[in-house]
Biotite code that builds the C-alpha atoms (Angstrom):
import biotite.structure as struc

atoms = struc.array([
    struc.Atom([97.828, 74.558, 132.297], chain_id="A", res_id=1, res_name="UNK", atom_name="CA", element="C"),
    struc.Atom([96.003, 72.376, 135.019], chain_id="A", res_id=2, res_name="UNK", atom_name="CA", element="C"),
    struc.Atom([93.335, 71.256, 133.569], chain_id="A", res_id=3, res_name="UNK", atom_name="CA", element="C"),
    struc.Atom([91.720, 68.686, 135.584], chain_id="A", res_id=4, res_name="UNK", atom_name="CA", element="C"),
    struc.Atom([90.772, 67.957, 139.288], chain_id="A", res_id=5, res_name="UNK", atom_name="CA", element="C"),
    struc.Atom([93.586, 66.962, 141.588], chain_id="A", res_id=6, res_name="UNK", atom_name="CA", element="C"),
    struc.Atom([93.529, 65.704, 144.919], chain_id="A", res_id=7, res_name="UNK", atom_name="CA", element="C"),
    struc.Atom([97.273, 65.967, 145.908], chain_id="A", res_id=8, res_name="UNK", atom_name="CA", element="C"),
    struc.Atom([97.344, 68.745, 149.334], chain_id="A", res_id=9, res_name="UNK", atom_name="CA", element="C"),
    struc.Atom([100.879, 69.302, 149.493], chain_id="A", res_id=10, res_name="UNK", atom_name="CA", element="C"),
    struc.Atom([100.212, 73.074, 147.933], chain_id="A", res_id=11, res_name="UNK", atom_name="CA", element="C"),
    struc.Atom([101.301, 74.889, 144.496], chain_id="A", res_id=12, res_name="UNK", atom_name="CA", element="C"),
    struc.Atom([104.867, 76.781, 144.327], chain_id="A", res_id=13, res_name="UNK", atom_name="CA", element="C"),
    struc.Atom([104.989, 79.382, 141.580], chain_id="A", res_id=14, res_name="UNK", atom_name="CA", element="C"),
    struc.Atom([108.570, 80.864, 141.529], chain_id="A", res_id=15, res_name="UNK", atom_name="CA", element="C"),
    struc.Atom([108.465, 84.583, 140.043], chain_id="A", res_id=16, res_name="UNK", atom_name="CA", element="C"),
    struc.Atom([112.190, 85.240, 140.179], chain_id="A", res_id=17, res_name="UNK", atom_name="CA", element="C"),
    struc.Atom([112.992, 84.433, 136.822], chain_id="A", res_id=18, res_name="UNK", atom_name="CA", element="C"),
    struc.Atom([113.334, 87.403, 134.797], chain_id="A", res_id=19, res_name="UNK", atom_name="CA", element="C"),
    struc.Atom([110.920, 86.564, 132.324], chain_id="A", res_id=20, res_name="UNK", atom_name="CA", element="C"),
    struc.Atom([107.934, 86.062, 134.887], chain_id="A", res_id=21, res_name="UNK", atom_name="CA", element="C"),
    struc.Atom([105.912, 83.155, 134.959], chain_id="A", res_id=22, res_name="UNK", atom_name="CA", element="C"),
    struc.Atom([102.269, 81.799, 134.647], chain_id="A", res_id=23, res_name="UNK", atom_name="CA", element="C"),
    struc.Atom([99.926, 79.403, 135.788], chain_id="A", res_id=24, res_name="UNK", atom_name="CA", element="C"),
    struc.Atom([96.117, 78.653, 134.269], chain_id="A", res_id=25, res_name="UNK", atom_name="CA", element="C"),
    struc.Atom([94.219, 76.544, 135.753], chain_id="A", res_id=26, res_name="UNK", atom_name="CA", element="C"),
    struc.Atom([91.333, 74.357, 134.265], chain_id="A", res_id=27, res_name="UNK", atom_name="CA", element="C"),
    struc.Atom([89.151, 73.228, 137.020], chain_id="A", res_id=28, res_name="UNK", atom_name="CA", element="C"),
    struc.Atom([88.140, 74.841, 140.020], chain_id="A", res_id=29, res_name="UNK", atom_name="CA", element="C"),
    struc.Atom([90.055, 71.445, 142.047], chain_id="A", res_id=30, res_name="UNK", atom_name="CA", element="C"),
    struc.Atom([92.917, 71.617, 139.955], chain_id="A", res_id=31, res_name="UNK", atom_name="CA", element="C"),
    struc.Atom([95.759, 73.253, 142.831], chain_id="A", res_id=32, res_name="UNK", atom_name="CA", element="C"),
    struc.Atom([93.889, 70.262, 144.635], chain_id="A", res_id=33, res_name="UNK", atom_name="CA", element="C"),
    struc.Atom([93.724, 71.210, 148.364], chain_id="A", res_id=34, res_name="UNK", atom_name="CA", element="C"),
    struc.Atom([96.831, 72.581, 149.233], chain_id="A", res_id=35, res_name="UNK", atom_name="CA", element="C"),
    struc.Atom([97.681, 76.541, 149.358], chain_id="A", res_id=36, res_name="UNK", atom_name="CA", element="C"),
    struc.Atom([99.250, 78.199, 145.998], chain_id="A", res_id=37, res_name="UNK", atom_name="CA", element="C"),
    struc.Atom([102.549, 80.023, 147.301], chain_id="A", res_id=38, res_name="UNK", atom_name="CA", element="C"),
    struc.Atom([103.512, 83.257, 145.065], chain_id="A", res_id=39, res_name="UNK", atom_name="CA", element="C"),
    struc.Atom([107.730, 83.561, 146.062], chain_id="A", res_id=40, res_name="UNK", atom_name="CA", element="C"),
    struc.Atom([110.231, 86.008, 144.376], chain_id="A", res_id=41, res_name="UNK", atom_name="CA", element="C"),
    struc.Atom([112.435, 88.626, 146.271], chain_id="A", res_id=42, res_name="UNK", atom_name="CA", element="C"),
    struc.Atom([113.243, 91.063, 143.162], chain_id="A", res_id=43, res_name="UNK", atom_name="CA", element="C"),
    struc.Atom([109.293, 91.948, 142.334], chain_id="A", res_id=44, res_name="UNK", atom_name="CA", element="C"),
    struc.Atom([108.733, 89.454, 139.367], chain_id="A", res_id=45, res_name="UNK", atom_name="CA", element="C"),
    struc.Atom([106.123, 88.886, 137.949], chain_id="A", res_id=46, res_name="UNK", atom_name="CA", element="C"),
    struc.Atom([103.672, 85.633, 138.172], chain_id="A", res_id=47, res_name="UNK", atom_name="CA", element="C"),
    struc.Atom([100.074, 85.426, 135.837], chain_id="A", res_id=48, res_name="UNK", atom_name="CA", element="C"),
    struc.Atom([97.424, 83.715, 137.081], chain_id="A", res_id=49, res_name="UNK", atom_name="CA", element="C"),
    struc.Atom([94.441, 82.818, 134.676], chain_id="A", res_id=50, res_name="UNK", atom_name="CA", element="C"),
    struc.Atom([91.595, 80.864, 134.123], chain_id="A", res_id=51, res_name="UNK", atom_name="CA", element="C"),
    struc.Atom([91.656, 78.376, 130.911], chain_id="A", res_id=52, res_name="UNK", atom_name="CA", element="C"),
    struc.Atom([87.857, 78.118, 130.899], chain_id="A", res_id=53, res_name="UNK", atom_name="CA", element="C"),
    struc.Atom([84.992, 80.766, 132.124], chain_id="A", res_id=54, res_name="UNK", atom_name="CA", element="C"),
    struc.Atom([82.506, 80.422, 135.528], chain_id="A", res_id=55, res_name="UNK", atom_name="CA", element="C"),
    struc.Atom([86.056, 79.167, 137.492], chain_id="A", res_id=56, res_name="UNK", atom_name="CA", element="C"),
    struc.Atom([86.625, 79.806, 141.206], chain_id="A", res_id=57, res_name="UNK", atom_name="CA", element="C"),
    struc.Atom([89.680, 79.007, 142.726], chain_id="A", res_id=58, res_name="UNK", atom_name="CA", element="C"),
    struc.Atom([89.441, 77.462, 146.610], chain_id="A", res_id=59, res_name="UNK", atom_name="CA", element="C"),
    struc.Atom([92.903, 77.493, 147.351], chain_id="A", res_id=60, res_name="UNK", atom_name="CA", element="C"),
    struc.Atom([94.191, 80.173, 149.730], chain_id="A", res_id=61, res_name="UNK", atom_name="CA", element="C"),
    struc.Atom([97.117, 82.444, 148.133], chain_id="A", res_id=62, res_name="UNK", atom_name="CA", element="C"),
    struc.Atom([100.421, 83.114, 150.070], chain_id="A", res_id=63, res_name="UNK", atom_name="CA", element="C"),
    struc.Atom([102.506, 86.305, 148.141], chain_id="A", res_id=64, res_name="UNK", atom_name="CA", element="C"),
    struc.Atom([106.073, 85.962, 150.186], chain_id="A", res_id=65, res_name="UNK", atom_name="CA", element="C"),
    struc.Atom([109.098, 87.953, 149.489], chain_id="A", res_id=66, res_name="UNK", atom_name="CA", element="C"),
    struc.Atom([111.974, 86.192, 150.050], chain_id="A", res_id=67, res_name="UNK", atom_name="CA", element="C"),
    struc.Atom([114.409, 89.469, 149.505], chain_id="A", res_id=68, res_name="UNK", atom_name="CA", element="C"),
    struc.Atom([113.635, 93.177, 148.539], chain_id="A", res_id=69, res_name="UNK", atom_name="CA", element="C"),
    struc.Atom([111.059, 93.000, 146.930], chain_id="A", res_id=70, res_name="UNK", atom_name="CA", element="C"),
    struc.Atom([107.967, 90.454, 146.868], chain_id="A", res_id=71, res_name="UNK", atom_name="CA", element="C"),
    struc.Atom([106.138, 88.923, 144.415], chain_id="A", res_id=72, res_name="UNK", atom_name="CA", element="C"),
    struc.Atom([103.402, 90.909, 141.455], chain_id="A", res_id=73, res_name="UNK", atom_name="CA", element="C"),
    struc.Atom([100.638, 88.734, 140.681], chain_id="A", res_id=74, res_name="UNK", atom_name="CA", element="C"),
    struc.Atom([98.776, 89.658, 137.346], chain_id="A", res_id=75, res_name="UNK", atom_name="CA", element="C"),
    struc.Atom([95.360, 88.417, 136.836], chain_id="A", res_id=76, res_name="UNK", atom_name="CA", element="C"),
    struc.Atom([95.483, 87.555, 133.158], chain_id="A", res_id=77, res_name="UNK", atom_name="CA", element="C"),
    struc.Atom([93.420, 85.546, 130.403], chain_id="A", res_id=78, res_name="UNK", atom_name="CA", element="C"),
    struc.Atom([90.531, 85.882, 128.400], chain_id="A", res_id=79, res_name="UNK", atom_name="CA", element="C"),
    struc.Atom([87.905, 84.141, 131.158], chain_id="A", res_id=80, res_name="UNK", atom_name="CA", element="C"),
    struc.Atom([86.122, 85.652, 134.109], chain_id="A", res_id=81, res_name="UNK", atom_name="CA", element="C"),
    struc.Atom([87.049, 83.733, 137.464], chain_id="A", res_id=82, res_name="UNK", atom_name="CA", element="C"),
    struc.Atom([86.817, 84.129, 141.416], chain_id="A", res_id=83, res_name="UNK", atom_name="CA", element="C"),
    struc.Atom([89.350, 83.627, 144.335], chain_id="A", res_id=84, res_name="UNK", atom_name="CA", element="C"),
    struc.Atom([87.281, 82.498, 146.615], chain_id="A", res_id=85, res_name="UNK", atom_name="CA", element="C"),
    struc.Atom([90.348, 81.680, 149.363], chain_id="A", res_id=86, res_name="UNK", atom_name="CA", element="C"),
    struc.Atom([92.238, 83.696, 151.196], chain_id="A", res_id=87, res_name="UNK", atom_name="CA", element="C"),
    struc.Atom([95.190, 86.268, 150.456], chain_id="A", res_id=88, res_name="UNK", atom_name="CA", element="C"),
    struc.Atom([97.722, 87.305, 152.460], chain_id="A", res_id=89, res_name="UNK", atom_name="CA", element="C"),
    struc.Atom([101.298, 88.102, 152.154], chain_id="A", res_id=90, res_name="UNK", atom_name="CA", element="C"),
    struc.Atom([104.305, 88.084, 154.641], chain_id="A", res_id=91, res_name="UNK", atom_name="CA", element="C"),
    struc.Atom([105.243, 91.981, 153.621], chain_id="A", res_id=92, res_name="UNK", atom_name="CA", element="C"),
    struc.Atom([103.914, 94.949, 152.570], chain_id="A", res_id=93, res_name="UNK", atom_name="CA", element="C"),
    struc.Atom([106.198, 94.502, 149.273], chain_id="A", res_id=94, res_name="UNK", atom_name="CA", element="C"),
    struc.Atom([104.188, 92.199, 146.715], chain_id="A", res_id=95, res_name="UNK", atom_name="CA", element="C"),
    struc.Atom([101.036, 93.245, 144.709], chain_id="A", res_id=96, res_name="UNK", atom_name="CA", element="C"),
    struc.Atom([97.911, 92.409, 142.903], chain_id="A", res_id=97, res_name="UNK", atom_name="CA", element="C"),
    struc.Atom([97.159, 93.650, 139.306], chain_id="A", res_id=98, res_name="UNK", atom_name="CA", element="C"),
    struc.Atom([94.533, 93.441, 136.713], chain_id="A", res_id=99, res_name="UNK", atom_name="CA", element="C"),
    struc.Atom([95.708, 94.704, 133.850], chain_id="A", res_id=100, res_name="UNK", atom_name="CA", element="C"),
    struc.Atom([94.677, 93.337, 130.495], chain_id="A", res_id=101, res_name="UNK", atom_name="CA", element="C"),
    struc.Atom([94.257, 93.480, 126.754], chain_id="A", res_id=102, res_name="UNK", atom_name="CA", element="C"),
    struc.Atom([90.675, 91.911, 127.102], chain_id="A", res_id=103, res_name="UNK", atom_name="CA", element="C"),
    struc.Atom([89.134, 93.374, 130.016], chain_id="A", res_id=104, res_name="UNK", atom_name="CA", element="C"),
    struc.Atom([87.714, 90.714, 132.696], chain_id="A", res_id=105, res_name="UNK", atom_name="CA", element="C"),
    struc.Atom([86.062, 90.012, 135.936], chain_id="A", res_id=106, res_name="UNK", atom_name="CA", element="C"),
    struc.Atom([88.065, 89.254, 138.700], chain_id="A", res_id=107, res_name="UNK", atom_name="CA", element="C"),
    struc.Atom([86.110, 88.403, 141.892], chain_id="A", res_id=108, res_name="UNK", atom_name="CA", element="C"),
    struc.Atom([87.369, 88.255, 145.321], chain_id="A", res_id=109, res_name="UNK", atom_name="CA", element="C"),
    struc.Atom([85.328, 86.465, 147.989], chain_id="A", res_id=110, res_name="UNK", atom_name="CA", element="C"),
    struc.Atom([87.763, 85.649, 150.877], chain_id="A", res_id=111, res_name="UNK", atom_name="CA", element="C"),
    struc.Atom([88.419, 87.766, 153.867], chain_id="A", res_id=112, res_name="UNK", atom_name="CA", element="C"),
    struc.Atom([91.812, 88.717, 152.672], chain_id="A", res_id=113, res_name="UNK", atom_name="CA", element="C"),
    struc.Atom([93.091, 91.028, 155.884], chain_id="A", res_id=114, res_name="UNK", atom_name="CA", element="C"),
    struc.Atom([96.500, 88.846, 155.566], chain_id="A", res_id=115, res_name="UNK", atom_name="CA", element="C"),
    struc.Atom([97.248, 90.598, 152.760], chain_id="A", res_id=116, res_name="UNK", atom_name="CA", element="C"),
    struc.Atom([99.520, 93.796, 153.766], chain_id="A", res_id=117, res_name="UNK", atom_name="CA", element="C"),
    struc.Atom([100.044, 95.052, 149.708], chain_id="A", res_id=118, res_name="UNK", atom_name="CA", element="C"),
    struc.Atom([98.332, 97.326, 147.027], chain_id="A", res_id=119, res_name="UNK", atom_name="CA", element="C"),
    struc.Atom([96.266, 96.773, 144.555], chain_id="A", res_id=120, res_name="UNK", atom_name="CA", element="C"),
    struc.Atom([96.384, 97.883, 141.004], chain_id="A", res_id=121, res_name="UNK", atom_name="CA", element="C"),
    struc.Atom([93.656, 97.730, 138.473], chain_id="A", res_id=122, res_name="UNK", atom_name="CA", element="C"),
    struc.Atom([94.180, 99.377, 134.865], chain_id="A", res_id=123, res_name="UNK", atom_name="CA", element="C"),
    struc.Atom([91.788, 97.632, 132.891], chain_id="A", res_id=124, res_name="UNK", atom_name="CA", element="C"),
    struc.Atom([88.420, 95.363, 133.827], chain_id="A", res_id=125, res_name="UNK", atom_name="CA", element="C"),
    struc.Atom([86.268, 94.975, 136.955], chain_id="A", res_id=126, res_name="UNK", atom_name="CA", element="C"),
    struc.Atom([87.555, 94.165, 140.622], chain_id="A", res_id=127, res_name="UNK", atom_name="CA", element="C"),
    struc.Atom([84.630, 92.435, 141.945], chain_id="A", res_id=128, res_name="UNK", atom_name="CA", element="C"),
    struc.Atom([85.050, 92.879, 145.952], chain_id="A", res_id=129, res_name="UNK", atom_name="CA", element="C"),
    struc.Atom([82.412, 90.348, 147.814], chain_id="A", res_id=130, res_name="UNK", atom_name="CA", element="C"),
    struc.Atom([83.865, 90.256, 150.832], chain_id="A", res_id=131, res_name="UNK", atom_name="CA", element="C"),
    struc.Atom([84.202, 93.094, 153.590], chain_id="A", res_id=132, res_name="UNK", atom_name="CA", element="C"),
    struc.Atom([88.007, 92.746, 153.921], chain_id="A", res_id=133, res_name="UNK", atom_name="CA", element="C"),
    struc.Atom([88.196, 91.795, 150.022], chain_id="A", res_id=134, res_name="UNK", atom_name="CA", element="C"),
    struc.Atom([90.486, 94.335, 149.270], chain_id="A", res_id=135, res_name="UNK", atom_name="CA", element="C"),
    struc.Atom([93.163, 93.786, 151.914], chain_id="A", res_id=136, res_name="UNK", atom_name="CA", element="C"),
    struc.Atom([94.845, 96.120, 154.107], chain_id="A", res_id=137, res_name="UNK", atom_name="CA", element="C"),
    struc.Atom([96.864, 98.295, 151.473], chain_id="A", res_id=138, res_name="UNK", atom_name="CA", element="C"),
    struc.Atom([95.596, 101.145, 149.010], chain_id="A", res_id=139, res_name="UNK", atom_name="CA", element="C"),
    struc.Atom([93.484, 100.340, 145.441], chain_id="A", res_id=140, res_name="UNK", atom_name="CA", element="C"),
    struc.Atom([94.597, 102.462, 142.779], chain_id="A", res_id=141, res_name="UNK", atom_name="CA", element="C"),
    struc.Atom([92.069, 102.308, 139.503], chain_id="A", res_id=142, res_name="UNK", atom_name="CA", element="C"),
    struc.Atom([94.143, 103.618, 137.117], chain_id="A", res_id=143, res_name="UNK", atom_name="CA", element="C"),
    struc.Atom([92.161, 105.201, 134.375], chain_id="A", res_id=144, res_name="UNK", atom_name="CA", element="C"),
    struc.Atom([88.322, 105.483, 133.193], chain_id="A", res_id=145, res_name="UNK", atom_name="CA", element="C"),
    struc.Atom([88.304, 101.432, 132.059], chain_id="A", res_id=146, res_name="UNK", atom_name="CA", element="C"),
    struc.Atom([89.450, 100.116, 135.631], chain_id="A", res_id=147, res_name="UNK", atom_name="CA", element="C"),
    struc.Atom([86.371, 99.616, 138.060], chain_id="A", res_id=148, res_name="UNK", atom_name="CA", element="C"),
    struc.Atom([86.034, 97.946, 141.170], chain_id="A", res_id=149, res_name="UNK", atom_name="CA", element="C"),
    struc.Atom([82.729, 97.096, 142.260], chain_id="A", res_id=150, res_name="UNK", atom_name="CA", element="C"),
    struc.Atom([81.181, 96.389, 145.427], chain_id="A", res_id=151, res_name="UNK", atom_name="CA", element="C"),
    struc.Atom([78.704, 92.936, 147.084], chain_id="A", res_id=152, res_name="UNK", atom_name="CA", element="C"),
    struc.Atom([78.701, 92.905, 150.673], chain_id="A", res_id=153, res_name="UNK", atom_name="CA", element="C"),
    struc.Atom([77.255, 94.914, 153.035], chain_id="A", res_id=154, res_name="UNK", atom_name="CA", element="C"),
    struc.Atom([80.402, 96.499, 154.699], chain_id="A", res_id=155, res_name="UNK", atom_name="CA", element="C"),
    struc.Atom([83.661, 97.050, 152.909], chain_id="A", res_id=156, res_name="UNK", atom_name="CA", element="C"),
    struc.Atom([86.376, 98.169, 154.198], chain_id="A", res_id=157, res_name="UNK", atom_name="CA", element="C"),
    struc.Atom([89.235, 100.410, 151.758], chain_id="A", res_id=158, res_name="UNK", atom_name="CA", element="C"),
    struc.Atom([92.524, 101.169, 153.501], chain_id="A", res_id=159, res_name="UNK", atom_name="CA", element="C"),
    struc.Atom([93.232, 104.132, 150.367], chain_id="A", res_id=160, res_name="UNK", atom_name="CA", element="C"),
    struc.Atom([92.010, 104.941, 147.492], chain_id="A", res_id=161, res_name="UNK", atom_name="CA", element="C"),
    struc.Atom([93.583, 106.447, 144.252], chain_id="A", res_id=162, res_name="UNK", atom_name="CA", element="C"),
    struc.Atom([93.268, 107.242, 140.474], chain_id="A", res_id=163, res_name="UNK", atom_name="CA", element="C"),
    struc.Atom([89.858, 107.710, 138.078], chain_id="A", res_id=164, res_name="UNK", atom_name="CA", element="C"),
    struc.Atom([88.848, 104.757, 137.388], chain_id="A", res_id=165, res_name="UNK", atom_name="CA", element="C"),
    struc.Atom([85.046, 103.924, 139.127], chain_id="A", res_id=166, res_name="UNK", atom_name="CA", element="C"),
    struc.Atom([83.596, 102.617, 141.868], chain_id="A", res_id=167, res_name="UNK", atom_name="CA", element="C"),
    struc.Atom([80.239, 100.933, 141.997], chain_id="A", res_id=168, res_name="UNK", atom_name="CA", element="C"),
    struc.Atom([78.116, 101.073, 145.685], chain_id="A", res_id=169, res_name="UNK", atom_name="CA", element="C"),
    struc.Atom([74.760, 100.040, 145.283], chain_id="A", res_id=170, res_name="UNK", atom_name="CA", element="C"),
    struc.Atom([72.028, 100.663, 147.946], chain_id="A", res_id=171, res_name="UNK", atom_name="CA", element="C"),
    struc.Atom([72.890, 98.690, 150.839], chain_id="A", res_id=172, res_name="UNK", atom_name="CA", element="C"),
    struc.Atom([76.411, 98.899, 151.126], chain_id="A", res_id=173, res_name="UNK", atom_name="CA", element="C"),
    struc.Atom([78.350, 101.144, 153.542], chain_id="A", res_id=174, res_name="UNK", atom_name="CA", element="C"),
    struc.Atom([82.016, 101.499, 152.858], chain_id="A", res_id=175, res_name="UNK", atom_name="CA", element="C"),
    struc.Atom([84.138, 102.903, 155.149], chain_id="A", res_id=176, res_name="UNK", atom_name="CA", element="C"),
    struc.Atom([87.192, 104.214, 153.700], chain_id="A", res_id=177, res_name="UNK", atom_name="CA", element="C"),
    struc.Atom([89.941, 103.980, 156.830], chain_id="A", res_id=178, res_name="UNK", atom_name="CA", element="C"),
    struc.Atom([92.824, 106.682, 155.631], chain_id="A", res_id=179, res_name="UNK", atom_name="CA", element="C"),
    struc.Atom([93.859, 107.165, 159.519], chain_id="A", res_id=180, res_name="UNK", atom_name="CA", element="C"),
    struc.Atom([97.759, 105.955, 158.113], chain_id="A", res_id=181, res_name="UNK", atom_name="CA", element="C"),
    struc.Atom([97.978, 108.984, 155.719], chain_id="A", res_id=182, res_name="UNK", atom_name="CA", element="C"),
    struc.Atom([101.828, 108.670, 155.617], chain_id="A", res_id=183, res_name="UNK", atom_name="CA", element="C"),
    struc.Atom([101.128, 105.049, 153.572], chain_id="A", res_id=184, res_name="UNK", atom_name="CA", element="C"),
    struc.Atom([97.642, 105.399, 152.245], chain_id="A", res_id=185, res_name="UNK", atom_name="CA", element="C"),
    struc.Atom([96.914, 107.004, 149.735], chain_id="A", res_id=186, res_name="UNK", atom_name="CA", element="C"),
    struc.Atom([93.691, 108.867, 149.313], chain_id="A", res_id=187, res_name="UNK", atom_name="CA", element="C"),
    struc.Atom([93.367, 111.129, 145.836], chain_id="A", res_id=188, res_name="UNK", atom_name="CA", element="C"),
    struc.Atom([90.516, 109.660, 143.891], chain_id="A", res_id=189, res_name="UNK", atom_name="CA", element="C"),
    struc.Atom([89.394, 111.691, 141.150], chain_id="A", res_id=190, res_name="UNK", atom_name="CA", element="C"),
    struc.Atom([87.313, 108.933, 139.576], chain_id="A", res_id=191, res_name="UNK", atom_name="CA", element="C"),
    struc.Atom([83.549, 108.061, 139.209], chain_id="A", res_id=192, res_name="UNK", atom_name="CA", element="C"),
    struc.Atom([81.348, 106.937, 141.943], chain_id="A", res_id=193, res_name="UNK", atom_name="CA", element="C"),
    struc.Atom([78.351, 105.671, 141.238], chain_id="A", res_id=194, res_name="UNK", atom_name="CA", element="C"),
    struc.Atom([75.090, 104.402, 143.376], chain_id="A", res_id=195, res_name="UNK", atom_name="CA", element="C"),
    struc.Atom([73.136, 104.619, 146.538], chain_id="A", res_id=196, res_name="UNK", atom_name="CA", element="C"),
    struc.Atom([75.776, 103.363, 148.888], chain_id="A", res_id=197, res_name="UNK", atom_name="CA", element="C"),
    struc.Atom([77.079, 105.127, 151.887], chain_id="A", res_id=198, res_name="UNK", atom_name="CA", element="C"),
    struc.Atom([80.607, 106.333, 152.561], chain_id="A", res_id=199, res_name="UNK", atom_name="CA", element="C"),
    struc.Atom([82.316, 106.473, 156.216], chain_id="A", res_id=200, res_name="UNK", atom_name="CA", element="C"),
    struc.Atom([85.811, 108.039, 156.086], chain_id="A", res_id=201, res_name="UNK", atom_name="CA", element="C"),
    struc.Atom([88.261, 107.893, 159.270], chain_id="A", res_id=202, res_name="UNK", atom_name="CA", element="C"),
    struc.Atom([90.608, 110.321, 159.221], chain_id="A", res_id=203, res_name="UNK", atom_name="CA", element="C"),
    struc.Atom([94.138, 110.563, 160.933], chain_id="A", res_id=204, res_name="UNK", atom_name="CA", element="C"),
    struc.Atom([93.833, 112.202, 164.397], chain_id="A", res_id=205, res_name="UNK", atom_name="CA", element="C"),
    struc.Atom([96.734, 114.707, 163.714], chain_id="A", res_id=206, res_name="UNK", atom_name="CA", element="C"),
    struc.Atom([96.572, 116.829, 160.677], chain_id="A", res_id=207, res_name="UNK", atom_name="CA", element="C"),
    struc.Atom([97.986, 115.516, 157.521], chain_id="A", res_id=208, res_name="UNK", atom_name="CA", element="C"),
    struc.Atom([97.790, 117.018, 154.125], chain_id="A", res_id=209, res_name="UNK", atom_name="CA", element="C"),
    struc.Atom([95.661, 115.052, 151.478], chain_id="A", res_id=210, res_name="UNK", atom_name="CA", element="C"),
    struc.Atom([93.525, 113.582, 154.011], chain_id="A", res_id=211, res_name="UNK", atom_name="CA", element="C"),
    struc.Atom([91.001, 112.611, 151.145], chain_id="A", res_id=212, res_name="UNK", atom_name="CA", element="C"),
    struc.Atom([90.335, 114.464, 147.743], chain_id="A", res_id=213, res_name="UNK", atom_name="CA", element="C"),
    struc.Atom([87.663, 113.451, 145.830], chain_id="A", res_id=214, res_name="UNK", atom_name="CA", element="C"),
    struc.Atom([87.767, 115.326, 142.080], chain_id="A", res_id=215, res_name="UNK", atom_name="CA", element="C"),
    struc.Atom([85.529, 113.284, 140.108], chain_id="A", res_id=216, res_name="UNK", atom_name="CA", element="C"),
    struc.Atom([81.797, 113.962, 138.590], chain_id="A", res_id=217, res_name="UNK", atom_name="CA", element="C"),
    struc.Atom([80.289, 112.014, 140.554], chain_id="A", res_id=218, res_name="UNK", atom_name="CA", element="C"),
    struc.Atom([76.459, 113.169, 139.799], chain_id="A", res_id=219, res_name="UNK", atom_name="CA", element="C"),
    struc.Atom([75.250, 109.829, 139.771], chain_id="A", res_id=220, res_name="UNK", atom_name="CA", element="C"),
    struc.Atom([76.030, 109.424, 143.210], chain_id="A", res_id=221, res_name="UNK", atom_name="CA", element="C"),
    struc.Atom([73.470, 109.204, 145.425], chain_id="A", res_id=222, res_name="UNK", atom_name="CA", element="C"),
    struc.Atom([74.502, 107.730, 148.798], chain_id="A", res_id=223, res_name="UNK", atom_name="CA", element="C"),
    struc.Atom([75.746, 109.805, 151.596], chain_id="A", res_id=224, res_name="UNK", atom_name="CA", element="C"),
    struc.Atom([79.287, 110.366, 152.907], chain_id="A", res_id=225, res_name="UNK", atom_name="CA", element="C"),
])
């Protein structure tokens, strides 16, 4: 745990290629000080990330690199609400971002994260996305009925979209939903959508099969598409 502010701007290594994973919580929103936090395994481990006290946003830009097969997984974990507020990218397509936890929290994105080439996995708790290119350029799958991402900017971009958990898209916001890669994104959503946002889909300009299905009940829906 880092629990107060640093100044040191050299950046933050966190090696996941042990095979027991590893974490890092961090106490202040200063405490990686000014340098980027650099997420490295080549075998997919796995790396936590959490916040040791609630209201935290983290400045630092995150680099996911995969230094073999297979890059990094990096779980948002903990017990407190927090916000990236830096960018994301990756050097791959390989490594991932998950929220998956026993307590269900917040995680907010706010940086313009179209450096980051992965997918994104929530099972349980709320992907805030306030930033148009929040979510990267790689497919969000919500997993079940308690995984939600949710939406603060006026227009998000989703590469793919997949499971049934919900989606939030209050008045205001037009999403466009850019499945012209069918052969890599993903776009079977049988979850809820809720609000008065609009929904722009670009489709692949040669037919493809699954182009988008949407199966949910989405009555509460009341934007166009």
């Amino acid at each position: 745990i880092l629990n107060n502010a640093n100044t040191y701007t050299g950046g933050t290594l966190l090696n996941a290629n042990t095979s027991a994973g590893v974490a890092l919580a961090f106490g202040d929103n200063a405490a990686l000080g000014t340098g980027a936090l650099t997420v490295a395994s080549g075998n997919g481990g796995i790396a936590g990330l959490q916040a040791a006290a609630g209201g935290l946003a983290l400045p630092n830009s995150i680099m996911l690199t995969n230094t073999g097969a297979t890059g990094p997984r990096l779980h948002f974990t903990g017990a407190n609400d927090f916000t990236l507020s830096g960018n994301i990218s990756s050097n791959d397509s390989t490594p991932t971002l998950t929220l998956n936890n026993s307590t269900p929290i917040n995680v907010t994105l706010t940086g313009n994260n179209t450096g980051f080439l992965g997918n994104i996995f929530v099972t349980t708790g709320t992907l805030n996305l306030f930033n148009d290119n929040a979510a990267g350029l790689g497919t969000v799958y919500l997993g079940s009925g308690g995984a939600a991402i949710a939406f603060n900017t006026p227009a998000p971009v989703l590469y793919g979209l997949n499971g049934s958990g919900s989606m939030a898209l209050p008045g205001g916001t037009n999403l466009t939903l850019d499945i012209s890669d069918a052969i890599t994104h993903d776009s079977n959503f049988g979850g809820l959508i809720s609000g008065g946002g609009n929904i722009s889909v670009i489709t692949p300009t040669a037919p493809a099969a699954n182009i988008l299905n949407l199966s949910g009940n989405n009555v509460g829906y009341t934007g166009n598409i």
